[in-house]
C-alpha positions as CSV (number, residue, x, y, z in Angstrom):
1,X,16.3,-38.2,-3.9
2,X,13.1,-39.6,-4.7
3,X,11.2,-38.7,-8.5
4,X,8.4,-37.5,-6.0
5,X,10.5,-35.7,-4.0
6,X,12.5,-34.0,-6.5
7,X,9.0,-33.2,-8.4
8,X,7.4,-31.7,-5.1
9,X,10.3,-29.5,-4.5
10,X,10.2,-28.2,-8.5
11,X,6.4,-27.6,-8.0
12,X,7.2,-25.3,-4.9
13,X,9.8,-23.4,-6.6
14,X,7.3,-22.7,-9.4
15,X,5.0,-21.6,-6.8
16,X,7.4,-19.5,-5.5
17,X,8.8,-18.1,-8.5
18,X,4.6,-17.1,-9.4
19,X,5.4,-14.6,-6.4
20,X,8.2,-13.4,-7.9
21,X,7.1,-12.8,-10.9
22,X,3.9,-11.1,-10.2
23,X,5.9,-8.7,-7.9
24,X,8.6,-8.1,-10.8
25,X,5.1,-7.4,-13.4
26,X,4.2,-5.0,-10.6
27,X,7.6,-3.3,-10.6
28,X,7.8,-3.4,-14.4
29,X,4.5,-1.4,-14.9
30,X,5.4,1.2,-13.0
31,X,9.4,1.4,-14.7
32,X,7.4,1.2,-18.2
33,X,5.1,4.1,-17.7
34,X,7.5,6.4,-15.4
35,X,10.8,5.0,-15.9
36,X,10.5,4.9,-11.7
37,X,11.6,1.8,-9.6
38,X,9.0,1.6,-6.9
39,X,10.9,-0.1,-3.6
40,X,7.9,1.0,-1.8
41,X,5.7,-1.5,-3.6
42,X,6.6,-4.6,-1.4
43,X,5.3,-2.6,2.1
44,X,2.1,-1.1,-0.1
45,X,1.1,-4.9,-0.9
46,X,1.9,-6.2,3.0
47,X,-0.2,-3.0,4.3
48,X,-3.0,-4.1,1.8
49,X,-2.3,-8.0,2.9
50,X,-2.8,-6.8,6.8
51,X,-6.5,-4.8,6.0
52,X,-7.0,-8.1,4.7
53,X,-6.0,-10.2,8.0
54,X,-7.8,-7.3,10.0
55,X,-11.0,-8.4,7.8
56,X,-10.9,-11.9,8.6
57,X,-10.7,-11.7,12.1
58,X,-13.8,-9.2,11.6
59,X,-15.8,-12.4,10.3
60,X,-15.6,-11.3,6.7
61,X,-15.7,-14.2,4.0
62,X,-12.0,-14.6,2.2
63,X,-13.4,-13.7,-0.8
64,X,-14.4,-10.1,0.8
65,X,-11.1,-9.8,2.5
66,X,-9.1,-10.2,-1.0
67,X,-11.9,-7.4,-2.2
68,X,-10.8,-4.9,0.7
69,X,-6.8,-6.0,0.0
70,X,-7.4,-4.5,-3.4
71,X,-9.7,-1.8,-2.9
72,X,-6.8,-0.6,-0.2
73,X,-4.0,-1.3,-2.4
74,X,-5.6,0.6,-5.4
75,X,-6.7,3.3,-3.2
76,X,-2.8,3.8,-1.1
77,X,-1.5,3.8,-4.4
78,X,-3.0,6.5,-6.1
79,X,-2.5,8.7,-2.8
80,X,0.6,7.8,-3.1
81,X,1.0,9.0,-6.2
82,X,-1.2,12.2,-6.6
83,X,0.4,13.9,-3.4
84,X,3.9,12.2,-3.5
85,X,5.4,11.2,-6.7
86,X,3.6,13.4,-8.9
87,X,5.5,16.3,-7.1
88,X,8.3,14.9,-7.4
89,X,8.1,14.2,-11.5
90,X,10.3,17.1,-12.7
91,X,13.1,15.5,-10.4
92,X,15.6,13.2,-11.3
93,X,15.1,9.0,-11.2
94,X,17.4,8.8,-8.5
95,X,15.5,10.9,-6.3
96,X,12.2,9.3,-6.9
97,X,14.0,6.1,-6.2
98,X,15.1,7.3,-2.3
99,X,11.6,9.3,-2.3
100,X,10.3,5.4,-3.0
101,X,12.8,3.8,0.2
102,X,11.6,6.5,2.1
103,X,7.9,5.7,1.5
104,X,8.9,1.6,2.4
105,X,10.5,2.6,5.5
106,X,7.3,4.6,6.8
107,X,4.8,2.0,6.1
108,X,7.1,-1.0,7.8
109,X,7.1,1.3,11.0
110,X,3.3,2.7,10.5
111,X,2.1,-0.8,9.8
112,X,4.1,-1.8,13.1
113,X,2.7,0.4,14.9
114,X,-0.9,-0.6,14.2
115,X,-0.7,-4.2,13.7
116,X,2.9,-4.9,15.9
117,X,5.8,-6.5,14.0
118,X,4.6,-10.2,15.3
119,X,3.8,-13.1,12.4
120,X,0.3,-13.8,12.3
121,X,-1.2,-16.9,10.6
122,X,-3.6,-15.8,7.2
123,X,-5.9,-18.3,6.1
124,X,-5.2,-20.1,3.0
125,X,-7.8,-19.9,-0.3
126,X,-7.1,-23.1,-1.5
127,X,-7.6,-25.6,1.7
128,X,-5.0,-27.6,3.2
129,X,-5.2,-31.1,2.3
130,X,-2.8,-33.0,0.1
131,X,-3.6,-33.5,-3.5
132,X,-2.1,-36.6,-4.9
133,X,-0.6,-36.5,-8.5
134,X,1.0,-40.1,-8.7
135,X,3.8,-40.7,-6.4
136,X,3.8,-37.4,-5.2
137,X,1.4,-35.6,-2.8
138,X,1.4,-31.8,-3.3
139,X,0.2,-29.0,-1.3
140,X,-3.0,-27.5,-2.5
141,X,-1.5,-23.9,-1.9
142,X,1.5,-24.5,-4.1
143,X,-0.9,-25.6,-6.8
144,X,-3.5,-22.3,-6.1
145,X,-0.6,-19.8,-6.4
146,X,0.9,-21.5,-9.4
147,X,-2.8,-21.4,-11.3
148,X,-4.2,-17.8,-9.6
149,X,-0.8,-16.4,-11.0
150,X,-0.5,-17.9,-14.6
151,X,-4.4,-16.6,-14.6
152,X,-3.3,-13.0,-13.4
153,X,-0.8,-13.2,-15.8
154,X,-3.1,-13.8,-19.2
155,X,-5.7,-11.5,-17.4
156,X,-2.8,-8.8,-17.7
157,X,-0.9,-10.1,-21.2
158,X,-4.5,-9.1,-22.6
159,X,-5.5,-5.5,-20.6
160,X,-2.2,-4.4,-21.7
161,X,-2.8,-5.8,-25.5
162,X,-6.3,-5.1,-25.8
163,X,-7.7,-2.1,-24.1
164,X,-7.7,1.3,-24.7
165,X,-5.9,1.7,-21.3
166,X,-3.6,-0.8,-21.8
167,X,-2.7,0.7,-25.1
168,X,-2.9,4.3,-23.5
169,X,0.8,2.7,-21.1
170,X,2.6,1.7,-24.1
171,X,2.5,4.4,-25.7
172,X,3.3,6.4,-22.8
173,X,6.3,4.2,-21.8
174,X,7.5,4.3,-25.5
175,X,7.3,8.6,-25.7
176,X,5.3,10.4,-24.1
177,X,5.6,13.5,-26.5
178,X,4.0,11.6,-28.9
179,X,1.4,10.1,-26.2
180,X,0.4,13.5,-25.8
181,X,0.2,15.0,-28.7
182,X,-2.1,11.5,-29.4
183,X,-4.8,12.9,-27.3
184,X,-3.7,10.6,-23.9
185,X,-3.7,12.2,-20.6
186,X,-0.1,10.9,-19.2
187,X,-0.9,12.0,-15.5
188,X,-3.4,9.8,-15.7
189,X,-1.8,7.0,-17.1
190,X,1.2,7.3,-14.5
191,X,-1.7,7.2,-11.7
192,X,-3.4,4.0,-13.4
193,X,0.3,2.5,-13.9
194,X,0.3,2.7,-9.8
195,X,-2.7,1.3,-9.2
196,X,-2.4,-1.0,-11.4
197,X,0.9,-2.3,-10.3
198,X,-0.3,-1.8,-6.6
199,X,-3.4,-4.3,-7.6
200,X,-1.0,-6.9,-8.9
201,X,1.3,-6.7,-5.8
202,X,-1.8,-7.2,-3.4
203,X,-2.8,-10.4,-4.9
204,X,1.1,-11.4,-4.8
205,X,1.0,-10.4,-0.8
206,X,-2.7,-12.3,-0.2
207,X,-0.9,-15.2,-1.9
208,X,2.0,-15.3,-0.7
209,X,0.9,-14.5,3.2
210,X,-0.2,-18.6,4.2
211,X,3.1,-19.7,3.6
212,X,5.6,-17.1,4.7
213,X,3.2,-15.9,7.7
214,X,2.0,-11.9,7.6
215,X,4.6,-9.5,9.3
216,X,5.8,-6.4,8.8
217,X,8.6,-8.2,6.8
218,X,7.2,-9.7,3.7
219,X,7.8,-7.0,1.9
220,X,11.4,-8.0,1.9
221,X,9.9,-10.5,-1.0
222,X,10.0,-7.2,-3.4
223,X,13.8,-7.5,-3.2
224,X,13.7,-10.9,-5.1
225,X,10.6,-9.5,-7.6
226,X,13.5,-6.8,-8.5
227,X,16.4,-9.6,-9.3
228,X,13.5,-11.7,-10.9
229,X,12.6,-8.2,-13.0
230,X,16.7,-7.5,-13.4
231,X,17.4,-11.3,-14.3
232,X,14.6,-11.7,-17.1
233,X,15.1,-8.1,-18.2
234,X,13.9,-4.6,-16.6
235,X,11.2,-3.7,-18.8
236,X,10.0,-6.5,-20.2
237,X,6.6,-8.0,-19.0
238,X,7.6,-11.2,-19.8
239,X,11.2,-11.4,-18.8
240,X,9.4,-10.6,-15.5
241,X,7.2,-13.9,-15.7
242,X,10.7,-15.9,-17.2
243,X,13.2,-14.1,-14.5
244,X,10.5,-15.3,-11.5
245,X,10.0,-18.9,-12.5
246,X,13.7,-19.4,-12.8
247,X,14.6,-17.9,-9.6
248,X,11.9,-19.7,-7.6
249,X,13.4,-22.6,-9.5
250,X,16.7,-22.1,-8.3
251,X,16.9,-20.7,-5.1
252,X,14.6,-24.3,-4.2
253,X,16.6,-26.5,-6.5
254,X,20.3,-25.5,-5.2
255,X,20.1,-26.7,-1.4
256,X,19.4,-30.1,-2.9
257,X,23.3,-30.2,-4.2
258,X,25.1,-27.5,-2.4
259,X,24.8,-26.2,1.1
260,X,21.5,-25.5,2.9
261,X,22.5,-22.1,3.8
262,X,23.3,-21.3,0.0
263,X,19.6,-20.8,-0.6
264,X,19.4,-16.6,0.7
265,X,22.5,-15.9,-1.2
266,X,21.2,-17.6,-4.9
267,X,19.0,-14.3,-6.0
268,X,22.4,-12.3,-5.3
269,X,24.3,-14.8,-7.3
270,X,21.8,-14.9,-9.9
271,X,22.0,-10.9,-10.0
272,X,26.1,-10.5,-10.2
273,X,26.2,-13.3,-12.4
274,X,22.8,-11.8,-14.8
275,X,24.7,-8.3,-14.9
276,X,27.8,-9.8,-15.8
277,X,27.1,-12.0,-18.6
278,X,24.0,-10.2,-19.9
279,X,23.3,-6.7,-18.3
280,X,20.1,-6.3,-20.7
281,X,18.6,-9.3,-19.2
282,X,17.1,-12.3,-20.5
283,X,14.7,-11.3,-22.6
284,X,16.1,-7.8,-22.5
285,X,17.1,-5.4,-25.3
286,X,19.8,-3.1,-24.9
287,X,18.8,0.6,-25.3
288,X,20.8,2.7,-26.9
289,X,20.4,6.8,-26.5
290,X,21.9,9.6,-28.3
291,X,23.6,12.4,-26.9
């Protein structure tokens, strides 16, 4: 294989591991403020995805249709969580989790009814010619989802550092006793982890939807944001970013020297083999808890 070649197919992993890692940050911001896996979160960002679709063939400009996308997403969220999960807090994990498949299962077959379970084609933000970078000529959407997701990324790295409600979801996902006894509402901040988290999974879906086609399947895509979250470390922000760049990587890299077909079965790999060498994760601590 070619220097060009091999460099085009490393630039589309990245792209695709960008995906996975903004759908990981989504599932880790939730898990940090509730200790709650969301496997809901890939069908709330293709229902948001789909209002967006619905607005383009309205005749809205892209730029309004990613507005509406996260309007939607923001908004199903924090239904979501005022009137389902929030019921459901003095449960256990395990039954938030199946509350959570539950939810992914409705909005698959809701979003099937309305839209139909066929691919449609979503416009691309960044334009479809070829941009040349030496040798090699690169598509212009691997290169718009690499930069709109390193950008997401900082934009969060610095809420999360530097603002009051940022510093308002660490200190709830560190003890939420002392949270409260701090003065910060933690209803609140478990409603503005979902949002949040439903925000960031949105822009993952409106990127993600030009080259995978919109159907009622792409949220399948949360299952490899999850090993990307599991193989960087479940709870760290930026094991999430580390996890989903190395995934992407792999899962494009390994058909190049093993079987075609072997590309579906890397993220499982990845996971057994992630959980078996280092169960924390990558950039994961092991917790330790008294009893």
């Amino acid at each position: 294989m070619s220097a060009a070649a091999l460099f085009h197919v490393v630039v589309s992993g990245l792209a695709t591991g960008s995906i996975y890692a903004l759908v990981a940050i989504s599932l880790v911001i939730i898990y940090d403020a509730t200790r709650t896996v969301n496997f809901a979160q890939g069908e709330m960002f293709m229902v948001s995805t789909f209002a967006a679709w619905s607005a383009v063939r309205a005749g809205w400009p892209l730029a309004a249709a990613l507005v509406l996308a996260l309007v939607v997403a923001g908004l199903l969220a924090l239904v979501i969580e005022r009137l389902i999960i929030r019921r459901a807090i003095s449960s256990t994990h395990w039954d938030v989790l199946i509350i959570t498949l539950g939810l992914s299962l409705m909005l698959r077959s809701g979003a099937g009814l309305v839209w139909s379970n066929d691919e449609f084609p979503f416009p691309s933000y960044f334009g479809n010619r070829p941009i040349a970078i030496g040798p090699a000529r690169l598509a212009p959407v691997s290169l718009g989802i690499i930069g709109a997701s390193l950008a997401l990324m900082v934009a969060l790295y610095a809420l999360l550092k530097l603002t009051r409600a940022g510093r308002a979801m660490r200190a709830v996902a560190q003890n939420q006793n002392a949270a409260r006894l701090m003065g910060i509402s933690v209803p609140r901040t478990y409603s503005a982890a979902w949002v949040l988290a439903s925000v960031v999974g949105a822009i993952a879906g409106v990127l993600i939807a030009p080259v995978t086609f919109l159907s009622t399947k792409m949220g399948l895509v949360a299952i490899n944001g999850f090993i990307a979250a599991v193989l960087g470390g479940f709870g760290s922000l930026p094991g999430a970013v580390v996890g989903g760049m190395l995934l992407g990587l792999i899962e494009n890299l390994a058909p190049l020297y093993l079987p075609s077909g072997i590309r579906y079965s890397v993220p499982f790999l990845l996971l057994i083999l992630i959980l078996l060498v280092r169960p924390s994760g990558l950039l994961g601590q092991a917790r330790r808890r008294k009893v």
